[in-house]
N, C-alpha and C positions, 0 to 999 in steps of 0.2 A: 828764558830770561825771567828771573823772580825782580816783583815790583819793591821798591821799598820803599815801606809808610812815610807816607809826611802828614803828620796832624793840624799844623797850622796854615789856613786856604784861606783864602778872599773870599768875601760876601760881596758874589753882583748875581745876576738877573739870569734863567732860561725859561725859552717858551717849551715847558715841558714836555716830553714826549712828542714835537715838530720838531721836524730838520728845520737849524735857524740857518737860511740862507748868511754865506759870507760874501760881502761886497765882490765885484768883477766876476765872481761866477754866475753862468746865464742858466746853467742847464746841470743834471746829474753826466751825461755824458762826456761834457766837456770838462767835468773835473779831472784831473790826476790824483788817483787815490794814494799812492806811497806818498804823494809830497803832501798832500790832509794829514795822510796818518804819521809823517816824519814833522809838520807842524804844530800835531795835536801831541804829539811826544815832550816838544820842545816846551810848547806851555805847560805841559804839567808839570814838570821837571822846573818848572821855572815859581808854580804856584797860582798861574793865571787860571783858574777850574774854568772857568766860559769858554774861555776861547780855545781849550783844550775840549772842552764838549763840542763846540762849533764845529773844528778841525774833525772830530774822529768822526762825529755824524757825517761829513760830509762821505770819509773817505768809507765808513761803512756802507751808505746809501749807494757809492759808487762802487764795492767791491764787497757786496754781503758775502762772498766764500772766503773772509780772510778770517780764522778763528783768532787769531789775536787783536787783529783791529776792534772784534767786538766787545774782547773781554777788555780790553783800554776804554774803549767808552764806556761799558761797564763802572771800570774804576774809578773814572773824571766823575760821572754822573754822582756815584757816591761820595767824592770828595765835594764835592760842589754841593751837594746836600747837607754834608756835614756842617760845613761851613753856615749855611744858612739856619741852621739849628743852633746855633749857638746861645742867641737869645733866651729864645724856650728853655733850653736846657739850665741856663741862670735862674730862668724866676720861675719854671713851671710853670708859664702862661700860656695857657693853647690857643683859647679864645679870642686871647688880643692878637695873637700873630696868625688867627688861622689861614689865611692867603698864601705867608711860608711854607705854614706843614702841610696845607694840599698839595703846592709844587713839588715837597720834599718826596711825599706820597708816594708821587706819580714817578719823580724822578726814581726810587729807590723801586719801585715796579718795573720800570723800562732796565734798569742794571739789572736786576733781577732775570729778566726776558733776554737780556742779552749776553749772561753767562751762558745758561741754558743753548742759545742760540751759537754761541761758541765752541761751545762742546760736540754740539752736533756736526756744524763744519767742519773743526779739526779734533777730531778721537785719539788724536797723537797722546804720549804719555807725557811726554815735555807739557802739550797747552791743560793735557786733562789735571797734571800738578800745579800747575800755572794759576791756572781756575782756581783751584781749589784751595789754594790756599790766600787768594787775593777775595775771594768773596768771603771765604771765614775768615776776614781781617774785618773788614764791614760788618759780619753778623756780629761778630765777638762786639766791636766795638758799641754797638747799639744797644746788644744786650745788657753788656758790662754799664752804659749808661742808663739802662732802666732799671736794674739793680739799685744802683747808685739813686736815681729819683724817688723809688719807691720806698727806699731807705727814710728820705728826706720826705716823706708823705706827699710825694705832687704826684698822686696817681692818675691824674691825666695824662702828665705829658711822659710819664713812665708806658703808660696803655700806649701812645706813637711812638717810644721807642722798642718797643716790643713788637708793633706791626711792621715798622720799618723795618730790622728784622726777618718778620716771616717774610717780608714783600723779596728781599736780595736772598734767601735762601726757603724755602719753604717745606724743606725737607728738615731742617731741626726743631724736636720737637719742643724739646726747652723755651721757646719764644712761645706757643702757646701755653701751653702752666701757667708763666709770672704771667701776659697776657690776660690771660682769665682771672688771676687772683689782684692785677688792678682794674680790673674792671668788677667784680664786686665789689670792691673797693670803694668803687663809686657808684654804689647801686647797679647796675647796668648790669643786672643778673641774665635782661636777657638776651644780650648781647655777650654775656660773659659764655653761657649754655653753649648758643651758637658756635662762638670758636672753641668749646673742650669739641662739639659733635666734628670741628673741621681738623681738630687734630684728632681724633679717635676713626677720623676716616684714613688718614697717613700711616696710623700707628693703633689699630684697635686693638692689641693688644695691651697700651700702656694702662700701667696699674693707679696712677697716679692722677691723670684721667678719668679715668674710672670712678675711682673715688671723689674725686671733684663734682664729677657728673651725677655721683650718686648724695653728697654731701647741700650740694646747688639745688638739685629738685628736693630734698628736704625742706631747706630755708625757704625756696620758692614757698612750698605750702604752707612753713610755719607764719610767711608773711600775709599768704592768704586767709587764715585762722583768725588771725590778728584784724585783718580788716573788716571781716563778718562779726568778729567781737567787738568792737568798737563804733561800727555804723550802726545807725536804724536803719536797715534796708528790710524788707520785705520778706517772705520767704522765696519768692517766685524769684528774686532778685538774688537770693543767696544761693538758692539750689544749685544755678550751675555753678558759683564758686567754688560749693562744697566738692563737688563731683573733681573740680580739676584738683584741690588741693588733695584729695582721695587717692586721685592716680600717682600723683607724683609722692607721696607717701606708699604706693602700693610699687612702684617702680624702684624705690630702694628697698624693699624688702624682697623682691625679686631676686635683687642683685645679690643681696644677703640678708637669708632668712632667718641668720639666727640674731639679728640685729635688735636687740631688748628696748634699743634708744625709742628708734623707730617704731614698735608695736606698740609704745606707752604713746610717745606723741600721736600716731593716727587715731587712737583712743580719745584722748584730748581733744584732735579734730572732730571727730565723729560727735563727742558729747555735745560740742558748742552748736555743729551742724541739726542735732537731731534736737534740742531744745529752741533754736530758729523756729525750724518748722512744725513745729507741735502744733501750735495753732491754727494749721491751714490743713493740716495733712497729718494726723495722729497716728493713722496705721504706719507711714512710713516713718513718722516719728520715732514709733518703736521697733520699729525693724534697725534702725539704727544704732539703738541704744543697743541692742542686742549684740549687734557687732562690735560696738564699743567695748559691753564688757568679755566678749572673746578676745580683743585685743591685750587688753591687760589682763586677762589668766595666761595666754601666750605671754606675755613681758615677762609673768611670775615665776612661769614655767623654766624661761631662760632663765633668771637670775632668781636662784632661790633666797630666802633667808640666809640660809648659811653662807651666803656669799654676800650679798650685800644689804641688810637688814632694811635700811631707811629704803630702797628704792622697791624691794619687795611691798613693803608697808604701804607706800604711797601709792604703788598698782592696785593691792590691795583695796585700797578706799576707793578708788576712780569705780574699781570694779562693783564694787557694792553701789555706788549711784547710777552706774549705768544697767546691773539688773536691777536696784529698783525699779527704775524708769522703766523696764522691758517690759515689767509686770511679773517676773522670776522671783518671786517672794520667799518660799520653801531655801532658794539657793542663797540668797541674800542673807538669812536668820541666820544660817550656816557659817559664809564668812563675816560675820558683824560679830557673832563669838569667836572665830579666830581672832578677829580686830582686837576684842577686846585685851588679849592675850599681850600682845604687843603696848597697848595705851586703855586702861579701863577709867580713865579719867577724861577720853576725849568726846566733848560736850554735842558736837555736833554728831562723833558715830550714837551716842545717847538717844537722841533726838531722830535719826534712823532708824536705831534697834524700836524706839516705841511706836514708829509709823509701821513699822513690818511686824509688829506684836499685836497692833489694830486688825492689819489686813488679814493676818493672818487668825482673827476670830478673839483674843486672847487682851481683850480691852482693859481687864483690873492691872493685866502686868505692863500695857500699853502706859496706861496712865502714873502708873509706879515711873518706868522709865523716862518718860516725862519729866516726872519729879527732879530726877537725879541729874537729868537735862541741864536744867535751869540751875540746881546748884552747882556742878563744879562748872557751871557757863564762866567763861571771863569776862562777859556782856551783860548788860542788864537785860531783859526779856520781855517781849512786849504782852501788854493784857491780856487774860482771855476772857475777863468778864466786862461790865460797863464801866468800870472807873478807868479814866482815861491819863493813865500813870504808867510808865513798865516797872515789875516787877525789882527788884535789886538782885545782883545776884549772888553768889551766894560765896561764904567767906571760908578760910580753909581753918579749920581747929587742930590744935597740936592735938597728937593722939593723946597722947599722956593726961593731958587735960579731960579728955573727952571720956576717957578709960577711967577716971581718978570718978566724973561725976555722974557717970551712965547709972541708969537708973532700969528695974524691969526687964521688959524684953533685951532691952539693949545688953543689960548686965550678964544675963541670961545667956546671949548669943555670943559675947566677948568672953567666957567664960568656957562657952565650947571649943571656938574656932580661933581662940586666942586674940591680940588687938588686932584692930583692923588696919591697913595701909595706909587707909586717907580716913579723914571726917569732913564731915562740910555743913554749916548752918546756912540754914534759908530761911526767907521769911518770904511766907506763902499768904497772899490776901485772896479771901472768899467774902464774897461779899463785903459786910460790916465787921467780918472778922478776920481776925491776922494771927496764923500759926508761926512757932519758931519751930520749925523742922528740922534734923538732923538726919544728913544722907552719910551711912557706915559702907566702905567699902574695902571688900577682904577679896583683893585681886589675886590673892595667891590661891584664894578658895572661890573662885570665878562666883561670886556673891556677891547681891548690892543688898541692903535693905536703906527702908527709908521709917525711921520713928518720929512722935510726937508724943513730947512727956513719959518720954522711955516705953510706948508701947511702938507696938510692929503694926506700921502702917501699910506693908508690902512689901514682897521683895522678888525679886531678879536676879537666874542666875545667867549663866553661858557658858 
């Protein structure tokens, strides 16, 4: 006998999950179970849910081998829940109602228990259809209304109709997906985790899953990253953060290791982790940093230039801070002129290139790059001497101009290597004196010089 839906039910009261005793009855014995189960028929049929719950508990309590009495109290218990969901389902409020959705809970747990329970008593094809298509009326409908919620952004009460759900069938896997993706939703990453790991124990092969679980522990760490960035905490206090956001960044690259996203972000972690602890703990500082920049040469690896320019670039500079920091200097000078290849106007790799030109012994061309630093800087630059002023920085000259009034060395070298790309005036103060400096730079001929009054004050190439 197939059931047929009725969506409109009464809103009253069960003691969930207890047999509610019915008036005149003393005992389980002394019921008569077909006349429960022919009165628990009649109230549903009628719309009264309670007392159609009442009725079939009794007659199941009195006669657990009937596989259809169970799967009817099965159905009442759902209809009787549905009912009292209606509210929530209006306004999205969980919290105000939550007394309902606990009992909804349990009620859709105990259906749930007792399809199961039905199937077992009677394996008939008649009750295994019976089942089967009266609990995926319930699942459907639940699901179908946490779609509909999540739509409308009440990802709470979307997240109870998605358990509800799992509770009356627990075999589709569908209820955990949307499940997990309202509950990140609502923060509740780690309550979200949880249920991808309970469906990936149902279904470990889903892909969908998978990727959630691999996508979840990403965010996880990236919020970890973020909160070591933002706190004063300690190092002793951030070490272990670091290490968890580590793992969970090294568990989706597990999963897929060709994953470019991933090797740039645990980069990023790693930097912010290894400048934390610099200060308590420098050896492991740069052990860090080290790792960091193998991160992003793996990123670059994956995604070359010819694929996708800016995101190679951006590896590229992570990777030049993290071997500097390593103390990898030889390798940094290396790609700091690749860099330049890409952006030979960019003030901060400038100001790089002449920290690795220092260490590396080569201080006149240190302090050249310097120079050219400070000029195409967009920022004004702080002193290096006692007057307590920064610097200006430094203005851009049409070429044409600058080609039209060059003077000397300058005339000399535009004369060779043709105009330069960029010009840039600076005003340089030295003590009590103030140079107007001009930084020439011929990026196509990986050359910077830096003149004063048309002579050659230095130059840099890459």
């Amino acid at each position: 006998m197939k059931f047929g839906f009725i969506s409109a039910v009464l809103g009253l009261e069960i003691a969930t999950g207890i047999l509610v005793a019915v008036p005149g009855f003393v005992s389980a014995q002394e019921v008569n179970c077909a006349n429960q189960f022919r009165s628990g028929k009649l109230y549903f049929d009628e719309r009264v849910y309670r007392k159609a719950v009442d009725h079939f508990a009794l007659s199941v309590k009195a006669c657990p081998d009937k596989g259809e009495y169970r799967a009817r109290y099965a159905m009442a218990l759902g209809q009787l829940g549905e009912e009292k969901l209606k509210v929530v389902e209006a306004t999205g409020d969980v919290a105000g109602n939550q007394a309902d959705v606990d009992s909804v809970l349990q009620m859709y747990n105990l259906a749930g228990s007792e399809f199961d329970a039905s199937l077992k008593t009677d394996a008939s094809k008649k009750n295994v259809k019976f089942v089967g298509e009266n609990r995926q009326h319930f699942w459907v409908a639940r699901y179908n209304e946490g779609i509909k919620l999540s739509k409308e952004e009440k990802h709470g009460a979307a997240s109870m109709e998605f358990d509800l759900a799992r509770r009356i069938n627990p075999a589709e896997i569908k209820a955990y997906r949307q499940g997990a993706v309202s509950l990140i939703k609502e923060n509740k990453t780690a309550e979200a985790t949880k249920l991808i790991d309970e469906g990936l124990a149902i279904a470990p092969n889903d892909t969908t899953l998978k990727r959630m679980k691999d996508a979840l522990g990403a965010s996880e760490a990236g919020d970890i990253i973020k909160q070591i960035e933002n706190g004063s905490m300690a190092s002793e206090q951030a070490g272990p953060l670091c290490s968890e956001a580590d793992s969970l960044f090294t568990a989706k690259i597990a999963a897929n290791p060709k994953d470019a996203d991933t090797y740039f972000k645990r980069g990023l972690g790693r930097l912010t982790c290894a400048a934390v602890i610099a200060s308590t703990d420098s050896a492991h500082s740069v052990a860090i940093y080290s790792k960091a920049a193998e991160d992003f040469q793996k990123a670059r690896e994956l995604v070359p230039a010819s694929t996708d320019t800016s995101f190679y670039q951006n590896a590229l500079y992570n990777e030049i801070q993290a071997s500097m920091n390593a103390g990898d200097i030889g390798k940094s000078v290396d790609m700091i002129q690749e860099y330049m290849d890409f952006d030979c106007e960019d003030s901060g790799m400038w100001k790089s290139y002449a920290q690795a030109l220092y260490l590396k012994g080569e201080q006149q061309k240190s302090l050249v790059a310097l120079i050219i630093s400070n000029a195409v800087s967009k920022d004004a630059v702080p002193p290096i001497d006692a007057l307590d002023v920064p610097y200006p920085r430094g203005s851009e000259v049409p070429v044409l101009d600058a080609a039209k009034n060059a003077q000397e060395d300058a005339k000399k070298a535009q004369g060779e290597r043709g105009d330069p790309t960029h010009v840039y005036a600076y005003t340089q103060v030295m003590g009590e004196t103030t140079k107007q400096i001009q930084v020439w730079l011929w990026c196509n001929k990986k050359k910077a010089n830096v003149y004063y009054l048309g002579k050659d004050n230095g130059e840099v190439d890459w």
